[in-house]
C-alpha positions in Angstrom: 0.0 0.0 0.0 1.1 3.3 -0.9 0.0 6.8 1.0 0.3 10.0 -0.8 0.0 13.4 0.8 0.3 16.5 -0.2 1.3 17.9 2.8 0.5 21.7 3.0 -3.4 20.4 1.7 -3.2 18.3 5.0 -1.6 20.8 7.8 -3.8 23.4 6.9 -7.5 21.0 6.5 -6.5 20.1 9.8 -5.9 23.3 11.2 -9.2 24.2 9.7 -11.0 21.1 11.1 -9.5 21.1 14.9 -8.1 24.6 15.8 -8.5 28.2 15.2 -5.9 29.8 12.0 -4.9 32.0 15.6 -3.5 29.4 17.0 0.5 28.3 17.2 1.9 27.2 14.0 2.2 23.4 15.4 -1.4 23.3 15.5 -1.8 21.1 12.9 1.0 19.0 12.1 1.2 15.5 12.2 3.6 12.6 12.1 3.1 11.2 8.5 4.4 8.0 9.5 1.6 7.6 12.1 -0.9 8.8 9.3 0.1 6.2 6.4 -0.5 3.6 9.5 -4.1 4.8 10.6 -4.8 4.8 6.8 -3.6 1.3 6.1 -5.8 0.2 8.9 -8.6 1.8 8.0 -8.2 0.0 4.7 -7.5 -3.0 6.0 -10.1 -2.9 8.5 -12.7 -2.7 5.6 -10.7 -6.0 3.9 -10.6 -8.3 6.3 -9.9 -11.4 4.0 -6.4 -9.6 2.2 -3.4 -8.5 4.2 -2.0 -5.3 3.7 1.4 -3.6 4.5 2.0 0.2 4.2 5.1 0.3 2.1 5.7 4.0 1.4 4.8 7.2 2.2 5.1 9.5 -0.6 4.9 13.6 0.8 4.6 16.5 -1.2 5.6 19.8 -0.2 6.7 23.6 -1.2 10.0 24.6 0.5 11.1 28.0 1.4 15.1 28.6 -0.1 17.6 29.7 1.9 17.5 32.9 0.2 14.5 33.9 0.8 13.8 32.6 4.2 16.6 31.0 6.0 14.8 30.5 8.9 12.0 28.6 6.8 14.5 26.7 5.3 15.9 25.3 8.0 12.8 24.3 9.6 12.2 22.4 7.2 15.2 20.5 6.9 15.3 20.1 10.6 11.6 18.4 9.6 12.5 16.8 6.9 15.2 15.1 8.4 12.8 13.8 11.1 11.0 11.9 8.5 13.7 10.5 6.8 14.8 8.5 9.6 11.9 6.2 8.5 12.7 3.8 5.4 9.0 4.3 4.3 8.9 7.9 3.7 9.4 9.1 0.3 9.8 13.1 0.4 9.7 15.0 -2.9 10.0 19.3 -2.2 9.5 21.3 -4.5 10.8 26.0 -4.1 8.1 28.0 -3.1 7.7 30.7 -5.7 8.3 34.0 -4.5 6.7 37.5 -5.4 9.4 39.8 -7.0 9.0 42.5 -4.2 9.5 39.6 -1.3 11.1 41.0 1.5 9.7 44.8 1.0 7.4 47.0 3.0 4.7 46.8 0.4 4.6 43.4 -0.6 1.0 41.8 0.3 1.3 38.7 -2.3 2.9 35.2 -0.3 4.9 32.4 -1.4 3.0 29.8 -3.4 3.6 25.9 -4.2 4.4 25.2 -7.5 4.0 22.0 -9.5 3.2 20.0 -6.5 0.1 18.5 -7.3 1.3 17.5 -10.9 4.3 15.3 -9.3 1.7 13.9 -7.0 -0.3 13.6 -9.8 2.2 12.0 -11.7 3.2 9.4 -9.4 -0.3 8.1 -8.4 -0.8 7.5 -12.3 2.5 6.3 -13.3 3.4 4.2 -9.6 -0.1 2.4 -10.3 0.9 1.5 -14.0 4.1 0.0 -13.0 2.3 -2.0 -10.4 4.0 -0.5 -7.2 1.5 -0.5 -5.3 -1.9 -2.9 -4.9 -4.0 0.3 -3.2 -2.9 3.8 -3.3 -4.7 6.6 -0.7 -4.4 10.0 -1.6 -5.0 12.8 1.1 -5.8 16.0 -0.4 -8.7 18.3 -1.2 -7.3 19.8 -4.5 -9.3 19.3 -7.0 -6.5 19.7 -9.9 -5.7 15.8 -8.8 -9.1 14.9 -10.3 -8.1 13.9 -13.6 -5.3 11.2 -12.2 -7.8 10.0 -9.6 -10.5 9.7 -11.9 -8.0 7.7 -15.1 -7.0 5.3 -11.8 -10.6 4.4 -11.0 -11.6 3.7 -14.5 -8.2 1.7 -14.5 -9.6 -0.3 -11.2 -13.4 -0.9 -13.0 -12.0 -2.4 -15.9 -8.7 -4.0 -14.4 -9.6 -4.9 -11.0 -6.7 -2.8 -9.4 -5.2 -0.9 -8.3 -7.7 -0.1 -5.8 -7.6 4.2 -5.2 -9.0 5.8 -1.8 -8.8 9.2 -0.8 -8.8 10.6 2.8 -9.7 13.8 4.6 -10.4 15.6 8.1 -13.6 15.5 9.4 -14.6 18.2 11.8 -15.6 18.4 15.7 -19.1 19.6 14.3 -19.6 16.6 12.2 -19.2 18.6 9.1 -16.7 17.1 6.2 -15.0 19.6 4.4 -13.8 19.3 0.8 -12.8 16.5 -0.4 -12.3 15.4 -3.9 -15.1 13.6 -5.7 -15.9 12.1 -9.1 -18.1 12.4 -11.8 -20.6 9.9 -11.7 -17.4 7.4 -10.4 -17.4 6.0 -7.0 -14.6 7.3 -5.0 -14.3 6.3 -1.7 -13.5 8.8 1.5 -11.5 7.5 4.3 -12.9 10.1 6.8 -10.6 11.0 9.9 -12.0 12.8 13.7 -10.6 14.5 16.3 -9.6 11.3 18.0 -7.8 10.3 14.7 -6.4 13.5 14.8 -5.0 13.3 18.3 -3.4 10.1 17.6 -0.6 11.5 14.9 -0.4 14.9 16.0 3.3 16.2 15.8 3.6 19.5 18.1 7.8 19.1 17.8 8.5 22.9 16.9 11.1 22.7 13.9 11.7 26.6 13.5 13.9 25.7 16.8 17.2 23.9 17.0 17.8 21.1 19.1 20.3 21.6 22.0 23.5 19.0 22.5 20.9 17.0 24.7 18.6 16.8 22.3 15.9 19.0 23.7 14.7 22.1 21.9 15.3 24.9 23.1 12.5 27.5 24.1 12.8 30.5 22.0 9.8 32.5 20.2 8.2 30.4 17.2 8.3 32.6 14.3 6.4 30.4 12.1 8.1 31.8 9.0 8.9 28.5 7.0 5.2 27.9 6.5 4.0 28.2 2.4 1.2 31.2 3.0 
C-alpha cells in the first residue's frame, strides 16, 4: 500500500478542522508516518480477507530557499530530516515561488507551491501502472488531482486494481469539508475525527534547533517556514 499526501493540503485541512488559524503554528501538524498507518488500517479494517502492509509514504511539499527565508529553510530541513529516519517515507519538495517585491514593506502577495500537485499527480498515475503498489490513498482536497484520480478508478473498474481511496479531516461539528469527488465514479473517503487527529499529531517545533541533549530549546516560534 502506498500513502500519498500533499502535505501543505493536509496541515492546513487540519488546522481548519481542529483549531482556530490563531492558534501556534504546530497546530496542525502531524507525524506522516503515524498517518500512512491509521490509513492502512482503516483500509484494511474494511478488507478483512487480504493482508495489507504500508510500504511508502510518498509527501509533497513547497520549500522555502535559503534565500528567501533562511529561517523557513531550516525548519524544514530540521523536519524533513525527522521523517527520513523512516525507510517508508518518500519526500519529494518542490521551491516555493516568490513575489518579486518579497522582502519589501509593500509586498501583500505570499509564497505559493508550484508543481506539487502535478508530481503527485504524476506518481499516483504512473506508480499504479508500473504495479507498485496494490491500493494507493491519496490525502488531499485539491481538486487539480481529479483527472489522475479519476484515469486510476476507471483503470480499477476495468482491471480490477489498483484499488484508489482518498482521505480527509472530518470536523468536531460533524461537518466534512472538501474532499475530492468524481463524476458519476465511485470514489471512496476514508474520513478522519478528532480522536484520529489526536493520535498522529506532531507539536515538535522545527523553527527551533535542538540543543546538545537533544531538547529544543525554548525561544519564540516565528512560524516563517510555512507556504502562506
Amino acid at each position: 500500500m502506498y500513502v500519498f499526501l500533499d502535505w501543505q493540503n493536509v496541515y492546513m485541512r487540519a488546522r481548519e478542522a481542529f483549531h482556530s488559524l490563531s492558534d501556534p503554528v504546530v497546530k496542525g501538524q502531524v507525524d506522516p508516518v503515524d498517518l500512512g498507518h491509521v490509513l492502512t488500517a482503516d483500509y484494511a479494517r474494511r478488507h478483512p480477507d487480504d493482508d495489507f502492509e504500508l510500504e511508502r509514504i510518498c509527501i509533497y511539499r513547497g520549500a522555502p530557499t535559503q534565500q528567501h527565508d533562511a529561517k523557513g529553510y531550516a525548519a524544514v530541513r530540521r523536519q524533513s530530516a525527522a521523517w527520513r529516519t523512516n525507510r517508508k517515507v518518500d519526500l519529494h519538495l518542490s521551491d516555493l515561488r516568490y513575489p518579486l517585491d518579497w522582502g519589501s514593506e509593500g509586498c501583500v502577495d505570499k509564497p505559493r507551491e508550484k508543481g506539487v500537485d502535478v508530481a503527485l499527480a504524476l506518481d499516483v498515475v504512473t506508480l499504479g501502472l508500473e504495479g507498485m503498489y496494490d491500493v494507493g490513498i491519496v490525502m488531499s482536497a485539491d481538486y487539480d488531482l481529479k483527472p489522475a484520480l479519476d484515469y486510476m478508478v476507471r483503470r480499477r473498474i476495468s482491471r480490477g486494481e489498483p484499488d484508489i481511496e482518498v482521505a480527509a479531516w472530518k470536523g468536531d461539528d460533524g461537518s466534512k469539508p472538501l474532499r475530492i469527488r468524481l463524476d458519476n465514479r465511485p470514489l471512496y473517503c476514508i474520513w478522519l475525527d478528532r480522536q484520529a487527529y489526536w493520535g498522529v499529531m506532531d507539536e515538535r517545533d522545527y523553527n527551533v534547533a535542538a540543543t546538545k541533549d537533544g531538547l529544543r530549546a525554548t525561544v519564540p516560534r516565528p512560524g516563517s517556514w510555512l507556504p502562506r
